[in-house]
Backbone as CSV, one residue per row, in Angstrom:
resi,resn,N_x,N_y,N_z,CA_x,CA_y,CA_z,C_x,C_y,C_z
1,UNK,-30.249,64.936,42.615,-30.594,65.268,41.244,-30.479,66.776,41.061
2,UNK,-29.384,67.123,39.889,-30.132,68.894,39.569,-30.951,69.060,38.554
3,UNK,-30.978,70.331,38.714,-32.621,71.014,38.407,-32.071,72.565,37.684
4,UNK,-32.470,72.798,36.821,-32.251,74.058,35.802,-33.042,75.129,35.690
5,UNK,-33.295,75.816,36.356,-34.284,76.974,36.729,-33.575,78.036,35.572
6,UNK,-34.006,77.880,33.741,-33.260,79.521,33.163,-34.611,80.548,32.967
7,UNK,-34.267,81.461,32.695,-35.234,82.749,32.595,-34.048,83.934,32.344
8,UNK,-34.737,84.979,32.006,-34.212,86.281,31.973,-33.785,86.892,33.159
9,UNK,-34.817,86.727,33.704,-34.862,87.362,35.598,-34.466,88.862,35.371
10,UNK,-35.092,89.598,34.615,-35.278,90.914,34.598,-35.967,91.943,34.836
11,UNK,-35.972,92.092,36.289,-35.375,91.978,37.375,-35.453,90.457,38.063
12,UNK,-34.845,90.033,39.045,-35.365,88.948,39.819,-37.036,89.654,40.789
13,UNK,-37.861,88.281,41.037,-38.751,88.829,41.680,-38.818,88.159,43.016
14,UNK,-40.327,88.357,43.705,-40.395,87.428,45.103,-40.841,86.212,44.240
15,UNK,-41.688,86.435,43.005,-41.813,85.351,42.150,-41.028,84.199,42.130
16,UNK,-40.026,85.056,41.399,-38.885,83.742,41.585,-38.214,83.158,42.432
17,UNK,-38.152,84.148,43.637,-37.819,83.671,45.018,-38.386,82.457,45.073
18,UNK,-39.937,82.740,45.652,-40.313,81.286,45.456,-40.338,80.344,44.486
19,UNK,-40.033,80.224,44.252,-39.920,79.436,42.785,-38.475,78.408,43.130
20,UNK,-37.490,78.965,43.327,-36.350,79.141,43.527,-36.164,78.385,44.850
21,UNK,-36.609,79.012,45.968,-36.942,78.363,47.348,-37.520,76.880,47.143
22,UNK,-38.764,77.203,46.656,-39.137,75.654,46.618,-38.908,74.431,46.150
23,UNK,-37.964,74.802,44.774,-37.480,74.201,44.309,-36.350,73.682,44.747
24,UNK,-35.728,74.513,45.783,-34.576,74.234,46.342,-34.773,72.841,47.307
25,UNK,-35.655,72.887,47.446,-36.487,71.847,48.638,-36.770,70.663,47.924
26,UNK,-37.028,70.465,46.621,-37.001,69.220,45.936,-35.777,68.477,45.407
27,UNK,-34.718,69.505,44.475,-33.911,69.035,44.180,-32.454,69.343,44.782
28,UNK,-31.637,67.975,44.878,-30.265,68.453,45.541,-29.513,69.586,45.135
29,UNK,-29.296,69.824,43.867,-28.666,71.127,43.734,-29.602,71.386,42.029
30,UNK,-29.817,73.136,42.396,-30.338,73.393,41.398,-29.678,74.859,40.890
31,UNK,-29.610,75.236,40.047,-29.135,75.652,39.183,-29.827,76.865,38.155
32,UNK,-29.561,78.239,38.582,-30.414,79.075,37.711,-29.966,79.691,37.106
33,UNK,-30.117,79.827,35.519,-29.081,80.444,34.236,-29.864,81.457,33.757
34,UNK,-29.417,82.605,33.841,-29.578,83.990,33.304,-29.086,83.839,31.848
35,UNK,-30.281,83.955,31.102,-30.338,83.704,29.587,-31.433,85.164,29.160
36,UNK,-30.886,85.033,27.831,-31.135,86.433,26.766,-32.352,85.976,26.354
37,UNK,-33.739,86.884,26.450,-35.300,86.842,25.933,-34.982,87.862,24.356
38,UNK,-34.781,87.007,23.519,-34.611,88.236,22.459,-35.941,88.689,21.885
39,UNK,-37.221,88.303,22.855,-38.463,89.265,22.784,-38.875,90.254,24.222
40,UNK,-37.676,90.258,24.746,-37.505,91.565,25.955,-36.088,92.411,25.616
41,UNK,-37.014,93.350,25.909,-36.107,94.571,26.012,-35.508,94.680,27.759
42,UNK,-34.059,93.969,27.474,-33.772,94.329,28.682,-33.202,95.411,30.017
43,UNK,-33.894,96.059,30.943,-33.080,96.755,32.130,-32.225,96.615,32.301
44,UNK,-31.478,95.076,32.916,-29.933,94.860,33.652,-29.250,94.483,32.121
45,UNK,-28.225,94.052,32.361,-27.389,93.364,31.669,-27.292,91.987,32.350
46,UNK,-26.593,90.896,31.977,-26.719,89.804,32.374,-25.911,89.827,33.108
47,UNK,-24.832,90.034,33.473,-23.798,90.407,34.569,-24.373,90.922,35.815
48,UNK,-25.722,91.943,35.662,-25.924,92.716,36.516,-27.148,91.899,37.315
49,UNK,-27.650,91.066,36.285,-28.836,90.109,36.555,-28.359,88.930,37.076
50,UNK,-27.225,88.428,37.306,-26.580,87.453,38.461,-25.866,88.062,39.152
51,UNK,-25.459,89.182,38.831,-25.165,89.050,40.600,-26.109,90.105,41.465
52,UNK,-27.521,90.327,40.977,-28.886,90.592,42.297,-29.025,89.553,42.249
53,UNK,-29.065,88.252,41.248,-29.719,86.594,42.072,-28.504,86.171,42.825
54,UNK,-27.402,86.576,43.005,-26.406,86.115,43.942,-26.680,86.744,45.135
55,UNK,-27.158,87.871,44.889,-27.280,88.190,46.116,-28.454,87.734,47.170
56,UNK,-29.325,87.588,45.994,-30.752,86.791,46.712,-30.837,85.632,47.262
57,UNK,-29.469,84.710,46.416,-29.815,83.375,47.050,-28.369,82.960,48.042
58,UNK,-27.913,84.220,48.391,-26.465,83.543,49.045,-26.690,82.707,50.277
59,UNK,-28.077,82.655,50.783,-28.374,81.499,52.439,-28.488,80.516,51.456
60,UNK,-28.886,79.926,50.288,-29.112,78.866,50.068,-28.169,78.149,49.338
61,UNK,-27.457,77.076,50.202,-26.504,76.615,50.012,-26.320,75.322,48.403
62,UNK,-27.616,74.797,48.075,-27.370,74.162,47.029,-28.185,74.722,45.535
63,UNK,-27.603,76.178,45.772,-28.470,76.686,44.379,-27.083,77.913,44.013
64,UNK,-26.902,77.657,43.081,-26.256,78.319,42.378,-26.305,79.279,40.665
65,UNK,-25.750,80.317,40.564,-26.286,80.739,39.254,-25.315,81.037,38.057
66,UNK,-25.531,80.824,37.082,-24.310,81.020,35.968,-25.581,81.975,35.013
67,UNK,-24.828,82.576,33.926,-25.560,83.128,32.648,-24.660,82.268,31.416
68,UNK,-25.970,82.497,31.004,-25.726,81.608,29.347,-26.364,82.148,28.096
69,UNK,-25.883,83.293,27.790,-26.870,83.924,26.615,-26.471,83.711,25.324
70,UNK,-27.592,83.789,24.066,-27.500,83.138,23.255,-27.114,81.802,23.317
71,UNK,-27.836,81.001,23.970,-28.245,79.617,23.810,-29.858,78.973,24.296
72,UNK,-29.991,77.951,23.730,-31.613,77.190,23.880,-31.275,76.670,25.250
73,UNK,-32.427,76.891,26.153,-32.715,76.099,27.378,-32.188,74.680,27.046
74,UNK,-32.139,73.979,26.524,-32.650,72.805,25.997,-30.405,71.934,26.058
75,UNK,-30.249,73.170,24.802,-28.791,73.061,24.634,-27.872,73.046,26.653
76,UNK,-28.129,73.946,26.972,-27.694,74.494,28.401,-27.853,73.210,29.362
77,UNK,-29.059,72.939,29.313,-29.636,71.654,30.123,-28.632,70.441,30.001
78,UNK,-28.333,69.798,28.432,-27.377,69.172,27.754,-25.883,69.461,28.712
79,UNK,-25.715,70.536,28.638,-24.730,70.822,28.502,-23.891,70.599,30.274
80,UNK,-24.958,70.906,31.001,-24.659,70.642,32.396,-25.051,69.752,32.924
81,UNK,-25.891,68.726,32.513,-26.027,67.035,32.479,-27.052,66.989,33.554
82,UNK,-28.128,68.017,32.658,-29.000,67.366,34.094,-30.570,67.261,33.079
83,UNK,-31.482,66.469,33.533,-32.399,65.987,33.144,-33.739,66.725,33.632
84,UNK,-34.337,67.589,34.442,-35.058,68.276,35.070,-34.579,69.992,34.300
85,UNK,-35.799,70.782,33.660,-36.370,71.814,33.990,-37.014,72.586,34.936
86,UNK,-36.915,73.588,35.590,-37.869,74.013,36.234,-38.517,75.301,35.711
87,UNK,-40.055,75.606,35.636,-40.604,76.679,35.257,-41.558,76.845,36.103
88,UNK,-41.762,78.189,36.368,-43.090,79.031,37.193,-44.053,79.197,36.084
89,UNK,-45.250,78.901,36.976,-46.478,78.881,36.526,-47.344,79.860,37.174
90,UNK,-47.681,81.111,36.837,-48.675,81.851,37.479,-50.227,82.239,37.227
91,UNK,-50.193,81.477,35.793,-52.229,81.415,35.414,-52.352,80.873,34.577
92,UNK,-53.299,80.466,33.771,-53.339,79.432,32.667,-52.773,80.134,31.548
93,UNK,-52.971,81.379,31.353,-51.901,81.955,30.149,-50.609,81.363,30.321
94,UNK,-49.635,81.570,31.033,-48.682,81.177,31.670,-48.114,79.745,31.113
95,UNK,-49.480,78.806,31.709,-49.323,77.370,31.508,-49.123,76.936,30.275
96,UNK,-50.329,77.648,29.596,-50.178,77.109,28.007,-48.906,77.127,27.319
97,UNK,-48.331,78.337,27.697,-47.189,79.229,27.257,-45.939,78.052,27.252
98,UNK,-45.971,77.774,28.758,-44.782,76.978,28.916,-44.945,75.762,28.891
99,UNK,-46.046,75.203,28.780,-46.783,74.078,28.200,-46.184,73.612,26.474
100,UNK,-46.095,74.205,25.770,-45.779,74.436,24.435,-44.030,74.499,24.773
101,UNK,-43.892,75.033,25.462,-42.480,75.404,25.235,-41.608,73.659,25.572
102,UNK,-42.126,73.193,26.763,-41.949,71.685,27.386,-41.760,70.730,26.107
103,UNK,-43.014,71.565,25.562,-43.488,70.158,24.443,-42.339,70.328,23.103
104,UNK,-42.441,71.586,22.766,-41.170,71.604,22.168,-39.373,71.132,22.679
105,UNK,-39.371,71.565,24.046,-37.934,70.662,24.409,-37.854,69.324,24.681
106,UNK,-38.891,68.532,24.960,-39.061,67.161,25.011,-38.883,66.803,23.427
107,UNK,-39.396,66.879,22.276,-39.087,66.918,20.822,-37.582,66.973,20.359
108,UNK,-36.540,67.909,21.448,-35.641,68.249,20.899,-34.710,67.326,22.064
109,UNK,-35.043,66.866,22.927,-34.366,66.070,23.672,-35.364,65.250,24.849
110,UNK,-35.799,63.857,24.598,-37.020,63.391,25.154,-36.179,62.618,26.780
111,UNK,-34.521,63.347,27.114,-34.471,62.866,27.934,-34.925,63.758,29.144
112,UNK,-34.774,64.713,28.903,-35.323,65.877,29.823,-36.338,66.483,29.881
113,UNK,-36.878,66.334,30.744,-38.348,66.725,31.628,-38.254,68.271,31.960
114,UNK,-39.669,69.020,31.770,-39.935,70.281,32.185,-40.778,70.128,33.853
115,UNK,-40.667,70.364,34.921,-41.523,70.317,35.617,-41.818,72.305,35.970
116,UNK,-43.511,72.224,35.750,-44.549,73.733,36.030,-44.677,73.348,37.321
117,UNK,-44.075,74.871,37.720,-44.514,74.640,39.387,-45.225,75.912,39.349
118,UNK,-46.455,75.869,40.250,-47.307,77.083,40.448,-47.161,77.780,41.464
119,UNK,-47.058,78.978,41.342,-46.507,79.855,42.351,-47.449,80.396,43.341
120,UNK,-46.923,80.520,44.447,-47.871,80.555,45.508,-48.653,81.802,45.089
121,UNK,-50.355,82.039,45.882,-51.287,83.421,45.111,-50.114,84.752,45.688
122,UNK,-49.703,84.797,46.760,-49.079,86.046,46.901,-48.317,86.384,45.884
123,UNK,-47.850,85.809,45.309,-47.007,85.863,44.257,-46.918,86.000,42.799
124,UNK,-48.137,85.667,42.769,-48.812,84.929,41.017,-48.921,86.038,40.162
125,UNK,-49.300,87.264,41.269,-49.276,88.428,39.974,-48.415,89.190,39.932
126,UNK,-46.922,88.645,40.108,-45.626,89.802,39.648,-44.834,89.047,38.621
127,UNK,-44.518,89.936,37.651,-43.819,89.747,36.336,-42.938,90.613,36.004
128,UNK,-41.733,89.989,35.796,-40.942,91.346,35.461,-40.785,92.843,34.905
129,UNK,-41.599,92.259,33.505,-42.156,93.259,33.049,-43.595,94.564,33.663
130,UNK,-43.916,94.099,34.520,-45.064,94.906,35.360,-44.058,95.534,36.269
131,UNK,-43.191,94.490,36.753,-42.566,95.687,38.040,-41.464,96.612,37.110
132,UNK,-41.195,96.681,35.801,-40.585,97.869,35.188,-40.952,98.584,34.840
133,UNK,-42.441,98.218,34.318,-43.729,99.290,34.115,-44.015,100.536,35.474
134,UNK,-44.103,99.969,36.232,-44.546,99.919,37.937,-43.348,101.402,38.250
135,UNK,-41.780,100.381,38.006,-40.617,101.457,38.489,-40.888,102.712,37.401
136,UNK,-41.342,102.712,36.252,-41.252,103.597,35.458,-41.570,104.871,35.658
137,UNK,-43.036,104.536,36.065,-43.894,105.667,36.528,-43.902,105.796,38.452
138,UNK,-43.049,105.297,38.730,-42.641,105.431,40.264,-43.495,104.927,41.242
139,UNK,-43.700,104.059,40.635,-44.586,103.279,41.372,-44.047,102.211,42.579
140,UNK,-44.689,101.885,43.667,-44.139,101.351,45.124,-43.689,99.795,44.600
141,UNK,-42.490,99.443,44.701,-42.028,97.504,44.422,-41.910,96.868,45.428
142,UNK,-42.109,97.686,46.902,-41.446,96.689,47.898,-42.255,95.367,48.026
143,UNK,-43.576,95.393,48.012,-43.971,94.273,47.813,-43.666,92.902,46.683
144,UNK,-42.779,93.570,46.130,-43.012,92.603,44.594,-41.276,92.129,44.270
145,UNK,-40.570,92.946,44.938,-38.922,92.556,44.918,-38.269,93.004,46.279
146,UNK,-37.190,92.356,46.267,-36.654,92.610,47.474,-36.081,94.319,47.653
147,UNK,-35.776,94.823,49.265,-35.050,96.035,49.008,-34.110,96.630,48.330
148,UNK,-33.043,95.118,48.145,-31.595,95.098,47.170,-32.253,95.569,45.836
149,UNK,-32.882,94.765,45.352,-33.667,94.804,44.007,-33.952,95.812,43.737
150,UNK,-35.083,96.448,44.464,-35.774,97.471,44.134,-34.659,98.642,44.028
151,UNK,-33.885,98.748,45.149,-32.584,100.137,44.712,-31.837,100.063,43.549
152,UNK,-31.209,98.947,42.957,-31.162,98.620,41.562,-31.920,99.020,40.638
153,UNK,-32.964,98.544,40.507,-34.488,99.426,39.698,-34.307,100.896,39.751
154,UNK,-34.277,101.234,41.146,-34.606,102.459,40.949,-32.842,102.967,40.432
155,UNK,-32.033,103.118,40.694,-30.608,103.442,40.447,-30.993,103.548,38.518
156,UNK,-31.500,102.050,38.020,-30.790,101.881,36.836,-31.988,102.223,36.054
157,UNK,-32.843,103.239,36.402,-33.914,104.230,35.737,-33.561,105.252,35.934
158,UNK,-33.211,105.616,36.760,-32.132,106.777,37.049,-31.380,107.756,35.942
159,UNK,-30.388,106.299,36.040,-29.081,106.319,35.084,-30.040,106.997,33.695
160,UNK,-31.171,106.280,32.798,-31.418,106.379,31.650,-32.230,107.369,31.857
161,UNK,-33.468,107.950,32.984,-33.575,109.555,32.407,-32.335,110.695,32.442
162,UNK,-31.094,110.446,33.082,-29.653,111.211,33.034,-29.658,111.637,31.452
């Protein structure tokens, strides 16, 4: 069965690592689409935001990543014929959040399922947006993204105080 893991992933995190990992472990091939938050202001570009998740997931042989911007989770899902969502869950804010969001894509297509997976505690409190906050003011990421990642971050803050 595949499985549709989309998000922004701006930056990718260990978050999504796991997320990503574990999921890899349930479904035969899963599938993660770099899609446009047009309520984030984004760091990478989407080009630049698959290929750090290419680089993150190149040991794992049945996960693969495409971008799809400007389109609905929902449409995308359709579109690559698979019946499974996957979303990270890191606190009940979180839940509600994507709780609502489920409930709205089940409405818009009741063949496909959202499954909330909760992310392990090491993990629960990194968000993309914190670790750009974090790089801003130069603050330490190794804990929160990989080394690849983090030189990216730092490179492409760089670039914009230039």
């Amino acid at each position: 069965m595949r499985a549709l893991f989309p998000g922004s992933f701006d930056p990718i995190t260990r978050g999504h690592i796991d997320i990503i990992k574990r999921s890899s472990k349930i479904f035969d091939e899963l599938v993660i689409a770099v899609l446009s938050n047009s309520q984030k202001k984004s760091l990478f570009t989407a080009q630049e935001r698959l290929t750090l998740i290419q680089k993150e997931i190149a040991n794992l042989k049945n996960v693969s990543v495409i971008k799809s911007e400007n389109t609905l989770t929902i449409k995308l899902a359709q579109k690559l014929n698979t019946n499974v969502i996957i979303r990270g869950v890191r606190d009940c804010k979180d839940f509600e959040f994507e709780k609502q969001i489920a409930t709205l894509n089940h409405q818009l297509d009741q063949n496909i399922e959202t499954f909330l997976l909760p992310t392990n505690p090491d993990v629960e409190s990194i968000s993309s947006s914190m670790i750009k906050e974090i790089a801003m003011f130069g603050g330490n990421l190794e804990s929160f993204v990989s080394k690849n990642v983090k030189r990216a971050i730092e490179e492409k803050i760089n670039e914009k105080k230039d």
